[in-house]
NUFI-404144 format. One line per 5 residues: number of its first residue (from 1); their letters; for each residue x, y, z of C-alpha. Coordinates in steps of 0.25 Angstrom, whole numbers. Layout:
BEGIN
NUM = a = X Y Z | ... .
//
This chain:
BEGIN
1 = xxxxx = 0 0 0 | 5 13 -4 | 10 25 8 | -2 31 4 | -12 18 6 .
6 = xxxxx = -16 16 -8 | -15 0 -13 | -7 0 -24 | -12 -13 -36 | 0 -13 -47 .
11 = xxxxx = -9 -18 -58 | -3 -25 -70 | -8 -30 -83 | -1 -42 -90 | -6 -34 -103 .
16 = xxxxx = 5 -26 -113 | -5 -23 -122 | -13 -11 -124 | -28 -16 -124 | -27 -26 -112 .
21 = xxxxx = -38 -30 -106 | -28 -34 -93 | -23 -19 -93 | -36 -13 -93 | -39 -20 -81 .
26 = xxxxx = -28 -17 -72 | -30 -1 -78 | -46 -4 -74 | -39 -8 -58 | -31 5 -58 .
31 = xxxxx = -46 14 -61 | -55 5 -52 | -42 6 -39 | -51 8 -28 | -47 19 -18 .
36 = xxxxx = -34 18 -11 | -30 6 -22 | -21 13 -34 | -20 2 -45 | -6 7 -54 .
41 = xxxxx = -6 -1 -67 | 7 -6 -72 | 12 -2 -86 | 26 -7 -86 | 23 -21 -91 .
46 = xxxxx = 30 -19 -105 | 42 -13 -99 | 48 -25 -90 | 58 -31 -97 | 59 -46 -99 .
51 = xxxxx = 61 -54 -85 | 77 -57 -85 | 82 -62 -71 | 96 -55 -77 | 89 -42 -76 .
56 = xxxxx = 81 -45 -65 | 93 -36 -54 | 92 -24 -47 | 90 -15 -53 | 80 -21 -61 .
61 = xxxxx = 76 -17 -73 | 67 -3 -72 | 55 -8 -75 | 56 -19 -68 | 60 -12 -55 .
66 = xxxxx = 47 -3 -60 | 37 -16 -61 | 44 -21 -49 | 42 -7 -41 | 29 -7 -44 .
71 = xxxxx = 23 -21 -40 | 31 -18 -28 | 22 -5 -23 | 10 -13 -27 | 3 -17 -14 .
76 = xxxxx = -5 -28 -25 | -4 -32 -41 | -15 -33 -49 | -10 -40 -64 | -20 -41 -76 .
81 = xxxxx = -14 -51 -86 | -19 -57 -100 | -16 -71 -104 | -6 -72 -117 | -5 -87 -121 .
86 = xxxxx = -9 -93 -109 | -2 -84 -99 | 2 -71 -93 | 7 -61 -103 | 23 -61 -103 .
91 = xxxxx = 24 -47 -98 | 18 -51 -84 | 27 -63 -83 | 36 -54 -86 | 32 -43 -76 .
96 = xxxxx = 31 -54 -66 | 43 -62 -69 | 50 -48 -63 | 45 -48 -50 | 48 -62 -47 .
101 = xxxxx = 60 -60 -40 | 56 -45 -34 | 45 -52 -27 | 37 -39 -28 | 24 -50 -30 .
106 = xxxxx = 26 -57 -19 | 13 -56 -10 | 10 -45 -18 | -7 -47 -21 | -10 -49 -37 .
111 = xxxxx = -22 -49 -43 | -25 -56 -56 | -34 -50 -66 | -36 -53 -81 | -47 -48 -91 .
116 = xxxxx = -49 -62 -98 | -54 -74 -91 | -45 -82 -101 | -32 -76 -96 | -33 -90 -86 .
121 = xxxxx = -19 -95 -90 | -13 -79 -87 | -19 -79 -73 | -15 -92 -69 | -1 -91 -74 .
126 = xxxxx = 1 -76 -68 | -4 -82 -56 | 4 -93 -55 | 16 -83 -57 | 10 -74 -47 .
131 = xxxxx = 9 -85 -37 | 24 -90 -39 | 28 -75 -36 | 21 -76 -23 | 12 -64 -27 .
136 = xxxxx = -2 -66 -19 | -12 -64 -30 | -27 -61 -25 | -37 -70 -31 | -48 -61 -27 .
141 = xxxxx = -42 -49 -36 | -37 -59 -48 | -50 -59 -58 | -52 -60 -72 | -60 -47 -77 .
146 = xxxxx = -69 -51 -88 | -62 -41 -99 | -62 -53 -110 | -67 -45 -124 | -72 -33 -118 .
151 = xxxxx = -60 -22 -121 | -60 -13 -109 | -52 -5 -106 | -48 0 -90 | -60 10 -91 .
156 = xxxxx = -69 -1 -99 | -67 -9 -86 | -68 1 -77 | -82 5 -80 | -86 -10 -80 .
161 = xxxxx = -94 -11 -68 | -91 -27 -66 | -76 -26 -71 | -73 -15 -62 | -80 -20 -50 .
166 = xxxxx = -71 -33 -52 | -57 -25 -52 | -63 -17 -41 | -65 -31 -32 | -50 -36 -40 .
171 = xxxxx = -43 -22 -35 | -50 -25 -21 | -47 -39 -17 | -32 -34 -22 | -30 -23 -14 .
176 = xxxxx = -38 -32 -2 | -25 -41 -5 | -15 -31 -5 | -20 -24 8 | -20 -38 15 .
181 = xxxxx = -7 -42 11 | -1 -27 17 | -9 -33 30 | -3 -45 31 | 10 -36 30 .
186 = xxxxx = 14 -42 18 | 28 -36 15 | 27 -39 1 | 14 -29 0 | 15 -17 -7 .
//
């Protein structure tokens, strides 16, 4: 939790491309961040280099030690991912892949959200990684947002009544998680 008490939700999308469903989503979670919950969208997917354990030393590559910053201030992560043939995208392995070793995941709340209930083989996968890198994902927050063929964007699912009400209770049960990991005096929270 921020100095100031604000919960902070890094919320990523797995997504590189423009018109992405997933990325709508997690812009949607930044305009529907109830009071006291600011939701900071992270745009520096494209920029991570390729994972090398060689250049994986202090100091870390800048965007690296920027991704690694971030997660780090986070008090919980929220990741939206597509399915590419059968899995998570390669950018959010990649992402991830970064962090192993940094450990700024570990006990760190996650929630799960895709916008196609075919992204099965994503989710299970991301959250098999997830759950090797002792990150604590919230399977109250992790959902599947039925975006499938309707082409919104952020503002589109916004002003859903039923699509917004669902990230409401997602952004809720996540901060719940987050708050009670800072409880149980977590030292890997925020």
């Amino acid at each position: 939790m921020r100095r100031d008490g604000a919960m902070r939700i890094l919320a990523i999308s797995g997504s590189l491309r423009a018109g992405s469903s997933n990325t709508a989503l997690v812009h949607a979670c930044a305009a529907l961040a109830p009071e006291g919950t600011e939701v900071v969208v992270y745009e520096g997917m494209g920029d991570l280099p390729h994972f090398n354990p060689d250049l994986d030393v202090e100091p870390a590559p800048a965007s690296v030690a920027d991704f690694r910053r971030r997660l780090k201030e986070a008090d919980a992560v929220l990741i939206s991912s597509p399915e590419y043939a059968h899995g998570m995208p390669g950018t959010l392995k990649n992402a991830l892949d970064w962090v192993v070793g940094s450990a700024e995941l570990v006990w760190k709340p996650v929630a799960l959200v895709n916008a196609s209930p075919a992204s099965m083989f994503a989710h299970a996968q991301l959250l098999e990684t997830l759950t090797v890198m002792t990150a604590s994902v919230v399977p109250e927050a992790s959902v599947t947002v039925p975006l499938a063929g309707r082409r919104l964007d952020a503002a589109g699912i916004v002003a859903d009544p039923a699509l917004s009400s669902q990230l409401r209770s997602v952004l809720a049960a996540l901060a719940g998680a987050a708050e009670a990991s800072r409880a149980a005096g977590d030292p890997m929270a925020g």
